[in-house]
C-alpha positions as CSV (number, residue, x, y, z in Angstrom):
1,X,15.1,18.1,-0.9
2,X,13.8,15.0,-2.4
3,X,16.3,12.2,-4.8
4,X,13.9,9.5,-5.0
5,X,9.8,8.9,-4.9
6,X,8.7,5.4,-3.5
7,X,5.4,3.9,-3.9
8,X,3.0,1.5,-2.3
9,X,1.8,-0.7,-4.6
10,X,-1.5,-1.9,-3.7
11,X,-3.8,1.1,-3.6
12,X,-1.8,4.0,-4.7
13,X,-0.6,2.2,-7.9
14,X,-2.8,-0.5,-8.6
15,X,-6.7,-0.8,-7.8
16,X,-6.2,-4.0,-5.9
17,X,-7.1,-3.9,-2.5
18,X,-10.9,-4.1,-3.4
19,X,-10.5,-7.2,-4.9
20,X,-8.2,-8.9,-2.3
21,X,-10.7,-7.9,0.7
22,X,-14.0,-9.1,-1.5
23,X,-11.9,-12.4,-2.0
24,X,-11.1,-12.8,1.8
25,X,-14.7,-11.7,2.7
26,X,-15.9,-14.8,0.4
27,X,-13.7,-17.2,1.8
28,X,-14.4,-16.4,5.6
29,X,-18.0,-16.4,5.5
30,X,-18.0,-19.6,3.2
31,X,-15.6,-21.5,5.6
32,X,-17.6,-19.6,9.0
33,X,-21.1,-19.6,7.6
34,X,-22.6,-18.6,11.1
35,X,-20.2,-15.7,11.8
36,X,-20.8,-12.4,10.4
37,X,-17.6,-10.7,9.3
38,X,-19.1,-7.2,7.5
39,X,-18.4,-5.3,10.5
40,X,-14.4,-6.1,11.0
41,X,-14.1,-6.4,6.9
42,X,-12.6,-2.6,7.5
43,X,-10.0,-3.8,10.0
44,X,-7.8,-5.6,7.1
45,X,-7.6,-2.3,5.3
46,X,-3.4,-1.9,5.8
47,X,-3.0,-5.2,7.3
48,X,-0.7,-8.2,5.9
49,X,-3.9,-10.7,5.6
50,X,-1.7,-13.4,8.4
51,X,-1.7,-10.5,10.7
52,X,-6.0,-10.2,10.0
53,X,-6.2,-13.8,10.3
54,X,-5.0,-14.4,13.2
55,X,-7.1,-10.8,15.2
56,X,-10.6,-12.5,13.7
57,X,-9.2,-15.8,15.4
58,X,-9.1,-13.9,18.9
59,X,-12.0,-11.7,17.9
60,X,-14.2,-14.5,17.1
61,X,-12.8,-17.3,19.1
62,X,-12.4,-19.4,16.0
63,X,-9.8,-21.3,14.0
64,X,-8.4,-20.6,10.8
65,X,-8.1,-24.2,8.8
66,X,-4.6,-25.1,7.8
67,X,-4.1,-23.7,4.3
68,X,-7.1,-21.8,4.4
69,X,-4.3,-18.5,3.7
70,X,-2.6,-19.9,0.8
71,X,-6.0,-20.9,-0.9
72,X,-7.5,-17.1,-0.4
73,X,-3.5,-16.1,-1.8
74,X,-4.4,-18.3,-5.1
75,X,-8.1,-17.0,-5.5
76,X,-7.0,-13.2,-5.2
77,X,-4.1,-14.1,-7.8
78,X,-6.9,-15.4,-9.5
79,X,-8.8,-12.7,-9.6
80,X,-5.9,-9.8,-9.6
81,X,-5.7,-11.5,-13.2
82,X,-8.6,-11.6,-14.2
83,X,-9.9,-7.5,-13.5
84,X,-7.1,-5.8,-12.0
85,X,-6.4,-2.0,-13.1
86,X,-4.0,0.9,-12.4
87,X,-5.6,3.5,-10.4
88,X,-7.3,6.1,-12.7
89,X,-4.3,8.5,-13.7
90,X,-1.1,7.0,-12.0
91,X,0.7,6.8,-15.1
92,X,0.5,10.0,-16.4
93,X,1.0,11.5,-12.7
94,X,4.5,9.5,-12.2
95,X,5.6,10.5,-15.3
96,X,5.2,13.9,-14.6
97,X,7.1,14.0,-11.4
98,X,11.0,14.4,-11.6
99,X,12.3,11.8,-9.2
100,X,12.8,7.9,-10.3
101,X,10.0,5.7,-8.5
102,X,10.6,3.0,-6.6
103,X,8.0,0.6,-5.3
104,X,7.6,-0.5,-1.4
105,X,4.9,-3.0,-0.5
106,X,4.3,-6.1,2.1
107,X,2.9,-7.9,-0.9
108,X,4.7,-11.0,-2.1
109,X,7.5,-10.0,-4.7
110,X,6.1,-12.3,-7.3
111,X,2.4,-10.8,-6.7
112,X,4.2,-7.0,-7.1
113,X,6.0,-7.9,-10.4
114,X,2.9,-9.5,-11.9
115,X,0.4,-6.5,-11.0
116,X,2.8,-4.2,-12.2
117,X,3.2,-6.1,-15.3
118,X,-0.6,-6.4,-16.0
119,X,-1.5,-2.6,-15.7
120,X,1.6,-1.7,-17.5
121,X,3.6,0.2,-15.2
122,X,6.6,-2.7,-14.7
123,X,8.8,0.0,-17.3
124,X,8.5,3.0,-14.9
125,X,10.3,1.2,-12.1
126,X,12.5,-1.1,-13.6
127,X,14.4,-3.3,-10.9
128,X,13.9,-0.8,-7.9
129,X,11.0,-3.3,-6.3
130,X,10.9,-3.9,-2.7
131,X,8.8,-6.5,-0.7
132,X,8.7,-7.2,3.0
133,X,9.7,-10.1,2.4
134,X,12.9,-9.9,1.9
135,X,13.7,-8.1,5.6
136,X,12.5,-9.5,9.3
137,X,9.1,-7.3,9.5
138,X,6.7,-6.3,7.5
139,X,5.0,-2.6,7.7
140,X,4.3,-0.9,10.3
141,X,7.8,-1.1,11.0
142,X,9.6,0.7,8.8
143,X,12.4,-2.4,7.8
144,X,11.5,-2.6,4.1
145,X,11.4,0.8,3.7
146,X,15.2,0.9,5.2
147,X,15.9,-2.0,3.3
148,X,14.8,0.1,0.1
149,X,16.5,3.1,0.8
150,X,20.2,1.4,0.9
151,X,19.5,-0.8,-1.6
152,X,18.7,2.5,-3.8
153,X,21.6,4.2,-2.5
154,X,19.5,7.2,-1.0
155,X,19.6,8.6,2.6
156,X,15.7,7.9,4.5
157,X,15.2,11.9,4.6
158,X,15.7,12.7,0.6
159,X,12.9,9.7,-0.1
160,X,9.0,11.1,-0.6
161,X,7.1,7.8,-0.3
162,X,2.9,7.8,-0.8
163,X,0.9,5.1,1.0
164,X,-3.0,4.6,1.1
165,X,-2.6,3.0,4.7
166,X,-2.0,4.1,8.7
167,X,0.7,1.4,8.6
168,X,2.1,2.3,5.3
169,X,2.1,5.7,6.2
170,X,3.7,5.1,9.9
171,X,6.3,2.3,8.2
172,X,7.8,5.3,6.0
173,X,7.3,7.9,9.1
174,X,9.3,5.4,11.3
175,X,12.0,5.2,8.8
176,X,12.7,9.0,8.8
177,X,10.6,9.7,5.2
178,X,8.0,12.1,4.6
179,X,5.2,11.0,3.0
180,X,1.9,11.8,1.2
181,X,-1.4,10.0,1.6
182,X,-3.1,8.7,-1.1
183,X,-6.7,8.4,-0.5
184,X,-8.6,7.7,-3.9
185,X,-8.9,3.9,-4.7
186,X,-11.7,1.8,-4.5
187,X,-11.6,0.1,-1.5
188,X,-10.8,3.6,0.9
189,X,-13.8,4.3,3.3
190,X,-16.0,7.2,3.3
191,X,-14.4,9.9,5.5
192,X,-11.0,8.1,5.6
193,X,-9.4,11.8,4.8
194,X,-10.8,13.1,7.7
195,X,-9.2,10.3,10.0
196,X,-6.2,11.0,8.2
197,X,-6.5,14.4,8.9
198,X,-7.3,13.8,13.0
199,X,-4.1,11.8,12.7
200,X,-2.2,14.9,11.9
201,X,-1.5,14.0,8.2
202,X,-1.6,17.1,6.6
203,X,-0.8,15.6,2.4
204,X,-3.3,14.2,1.0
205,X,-4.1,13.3,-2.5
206,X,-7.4,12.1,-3.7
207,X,-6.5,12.0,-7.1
208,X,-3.4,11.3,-9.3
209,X,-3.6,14.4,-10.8
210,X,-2.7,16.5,-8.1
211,X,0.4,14.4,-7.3
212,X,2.9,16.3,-9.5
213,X,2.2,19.7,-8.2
214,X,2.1,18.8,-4.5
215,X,5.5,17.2,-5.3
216,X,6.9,20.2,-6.9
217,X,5.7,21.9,-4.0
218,X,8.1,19.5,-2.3
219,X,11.1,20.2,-4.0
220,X,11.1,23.5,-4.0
221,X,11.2,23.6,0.4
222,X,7.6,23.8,1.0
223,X,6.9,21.2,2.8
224,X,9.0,22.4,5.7
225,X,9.6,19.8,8.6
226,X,6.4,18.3,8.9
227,X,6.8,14.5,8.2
228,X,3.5,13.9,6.7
């Protein structure tokens, strides 16, 4: 049913998203000092950070300074150097699974190799690494995730992709792949399952270790027609 497994990066393969939103959270309240942004810090949780930006500059009726983006893009590189780790068990789970991986993410190409590189998982995917930006949109729309799936030479519908995000997860829906959800990282809100599971997503993972079986469970018809 399934030739090929693709993975978000940030959050289902590397524990990243914690640090990136701390970083952004730091920035903002240095550069707004008067504006309290704890209670829309949730709201980037999916989001290319431009796309964040630019909703706290309605939100707020504020303006972002010019290169205020790329110098929260250099302290999160920063700082993905400094502490970043694999989430617990993802090796061990994609090398149990039967399918070659590829890797799907609106992160920056560069940013994708280097995490992958640093947690020691660059080896299980090899050249099959795909960034939005190399197509017109980013997730939610499901471009990159086309984009992958003719570059790997795989129809939409026999690729099994697991995001940690709403848009992740409607970017591969949109594209015609089923997908799992991925809910155990760091930065994933209390009850975030259960929104998932109002949302209709019926797969969800909260730990590595159950990936290869709900898989199997996947290539051998279980899954049925239910897209997520």
């Amino acid at each position: 049913m399934f030739d090929h497994l693709i993975c978000d990066c940030d959050g289902v393969l590397v524990d990243s998203e914690i640090i990136a939103d701390r970083t952004l959270l730091r920035a903002l309240s240095a550069a707004f000092p008067t504006v309290d942004f704890n209670s829309v810090a949730h709201l980037a949780f999916g989001q290319r950070t431009s796309t964040f930006l630019a909703d706290l500059e309605t939100r707020f009726g504020i303006t972002i300074p010019a290169g205020f983006l790329a110098g929260v893009e250099r302290e999160v590189d920063a700082e993905l150097k400094r502490s970043l780790a694999p989430v617990a068990g993802v090796r061990d789970a994609l090398e149990a699974v039967p399918l070659p991986a590829a890797v799907v993410s609106n992160s920056r190409l560069t940013r994708i190799a280097a995490s992958l590189a640093r947690v020691g998982l660059a080896d299980i995917f090899g050249p099959r690494v795909f960034s939005a930006e190399q197509v017109a949109r980013p997730k939610p729309h499901p471009d990159v995730y086309l984009h992958a799936a003719r570059e790997l030479g795989v129809a939409p519908e026999r690729c099994l992709v697991i995001e940690d995000s709403v848009t992740g997860l409607a970017a591969a829906r949109a594209a015609g792949m089923m997908t799992i959800a991925f809910v155990g990282a760091s930065h994933v809100p209390q009850g975030y399952a259960q929104v998932l599971r109002n949302l209709g997503v019926t797969r969800i993972v909260e730990h590595m270790e159950q990936l290869p079986a709900l898989i199997a469970a996947g290539l051998r018809g279980e899954f049925g027609q239910l897209q997520s």
